[in-house]
C-alpha positions in Angstrom: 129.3 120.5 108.6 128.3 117.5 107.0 126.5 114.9 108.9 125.4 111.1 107.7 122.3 109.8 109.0 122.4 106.1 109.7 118.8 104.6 111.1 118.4 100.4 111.9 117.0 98.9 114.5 120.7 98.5 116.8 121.9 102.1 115.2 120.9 105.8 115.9 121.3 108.8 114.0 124.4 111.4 114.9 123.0 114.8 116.2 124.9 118.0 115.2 126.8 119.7 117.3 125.2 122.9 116.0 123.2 125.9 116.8 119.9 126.5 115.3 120.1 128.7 112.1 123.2 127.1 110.5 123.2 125.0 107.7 123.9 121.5 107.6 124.5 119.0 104.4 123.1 116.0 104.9 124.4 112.8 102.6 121.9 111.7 99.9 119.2 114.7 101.5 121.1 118.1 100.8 120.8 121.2 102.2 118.8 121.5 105.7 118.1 124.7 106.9 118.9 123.9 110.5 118.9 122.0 112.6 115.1 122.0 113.5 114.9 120.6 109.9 117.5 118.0 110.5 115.4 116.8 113.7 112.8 116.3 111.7 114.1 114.4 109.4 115.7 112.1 112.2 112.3 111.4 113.4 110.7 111.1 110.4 113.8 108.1 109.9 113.2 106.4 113.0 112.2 103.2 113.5 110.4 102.0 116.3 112.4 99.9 118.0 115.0 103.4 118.1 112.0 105.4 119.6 110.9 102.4 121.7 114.4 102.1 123.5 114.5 105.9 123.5 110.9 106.3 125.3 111.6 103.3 128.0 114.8 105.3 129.3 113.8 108.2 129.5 110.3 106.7 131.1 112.2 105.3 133.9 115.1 107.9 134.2 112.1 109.9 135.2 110.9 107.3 137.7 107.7 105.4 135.8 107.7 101.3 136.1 107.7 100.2 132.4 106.9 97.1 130.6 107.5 96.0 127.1 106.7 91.7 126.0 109.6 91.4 123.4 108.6 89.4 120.3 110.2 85.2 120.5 111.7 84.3 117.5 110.1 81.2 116.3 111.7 77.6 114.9 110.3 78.6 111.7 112.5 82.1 111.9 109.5 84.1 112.2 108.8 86.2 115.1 105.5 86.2 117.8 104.8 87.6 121.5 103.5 84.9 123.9 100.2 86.3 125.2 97.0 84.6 125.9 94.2 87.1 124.9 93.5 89.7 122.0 95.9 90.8 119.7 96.7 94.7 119.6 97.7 94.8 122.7 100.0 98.7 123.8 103.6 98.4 123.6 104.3 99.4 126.8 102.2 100.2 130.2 103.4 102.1 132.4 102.6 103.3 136.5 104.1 106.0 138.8 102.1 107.7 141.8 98.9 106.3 141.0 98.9 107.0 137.2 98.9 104.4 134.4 99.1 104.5 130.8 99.3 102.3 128.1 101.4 103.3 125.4 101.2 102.5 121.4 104.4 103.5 119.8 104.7 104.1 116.0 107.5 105.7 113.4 105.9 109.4 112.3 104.0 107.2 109.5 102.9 104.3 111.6 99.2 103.0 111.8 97.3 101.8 114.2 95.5 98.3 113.1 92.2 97.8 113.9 92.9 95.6 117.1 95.0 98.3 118.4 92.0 101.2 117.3 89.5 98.9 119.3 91.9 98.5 122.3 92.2 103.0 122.2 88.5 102.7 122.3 88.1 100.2 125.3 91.1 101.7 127.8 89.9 105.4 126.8 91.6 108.8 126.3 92.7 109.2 130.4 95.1 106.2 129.8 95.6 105.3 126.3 98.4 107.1 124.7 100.1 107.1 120.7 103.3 108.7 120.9 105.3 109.0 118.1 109.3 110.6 117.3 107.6 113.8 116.1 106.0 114.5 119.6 108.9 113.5 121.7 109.1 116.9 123.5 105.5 116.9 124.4 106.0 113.3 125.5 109.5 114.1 127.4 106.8 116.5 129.3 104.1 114.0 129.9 107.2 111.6 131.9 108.3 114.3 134.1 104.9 115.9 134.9 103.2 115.1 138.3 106.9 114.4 140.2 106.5 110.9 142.0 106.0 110.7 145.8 108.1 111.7 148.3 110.7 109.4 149.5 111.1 107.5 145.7 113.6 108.0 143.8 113.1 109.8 140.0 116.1 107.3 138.1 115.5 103.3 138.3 117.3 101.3 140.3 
């Protein structure tokens, strides 16, 4: 089976239809053992805006109110978020059944800069997250722990 991995900010990359333990070739990579190794290297290829648009859906399939302030592009062609207030700011907060986090996304070899360290250190450990393409399972289990309420629904409207 040979599979082609294309990463950019609009594409995503093809996922095998194969079982764990075969082999795949991969285009300019070679030989992957399986497809545990080809995961990772799809996550270790992702950008952010990929995982981003990936985390948000499967946020609110799973019935969490998200919010991301896209970046304006500028007259000058360069791009800035409007906000009035320290830089560093999470990506994305996020609230469902009393719980809120505030989320800092990254590619596997992302780093935090030191506005985004000192914002970690003033929300805290109970609401501050970093979640990254490597941990999506355990962050697939974070969104559907604690079920929302009864009576609302788990997919947005």
């Amino acid at each position: 089976m040979t599979v082609r991995v294309v990463t950019g900010p609009r594409r995503r990359p093809r996922r095998p239809a194969a079982k764990s333990g075969k082999t795949l070739l991969v285009r300019g990579v070679g030989k992957l053992a399986d497809v545990g190794d080809y995961n990772a290297l799809v996550s270790a290829t992702m950008t952010e805006d990929v995982w981003q648009a990936q985390v948000i859906k499967e946020a609110m399939e799973q019935g969490w109110m998200v919010v991301h302030y896209r970046k304006a592009l500028r007259q000058s062609g360069g791009y800035s978020t409007p906000v009035q207030g320290h830089k560093g700011a999470p990506d994305l907060l996020m609230a469902r059944a009393g719980v809120v986090l505030h989320v800092e996304l990254k590619t596997d070899t992302g780093r935090l800069s030191k506005e985004q360290k000192r914002w970690r250190d003033e929300i805290g450990p109970a609401q501050w997250r970093l979640w990254r393409p490597r941990d999506r399972d355990a962050v697939w289990a974070e969104l559907a722990a604690s079920p929302p309420p009864p009576g609302r629904r788990a997919a947005a409207a």
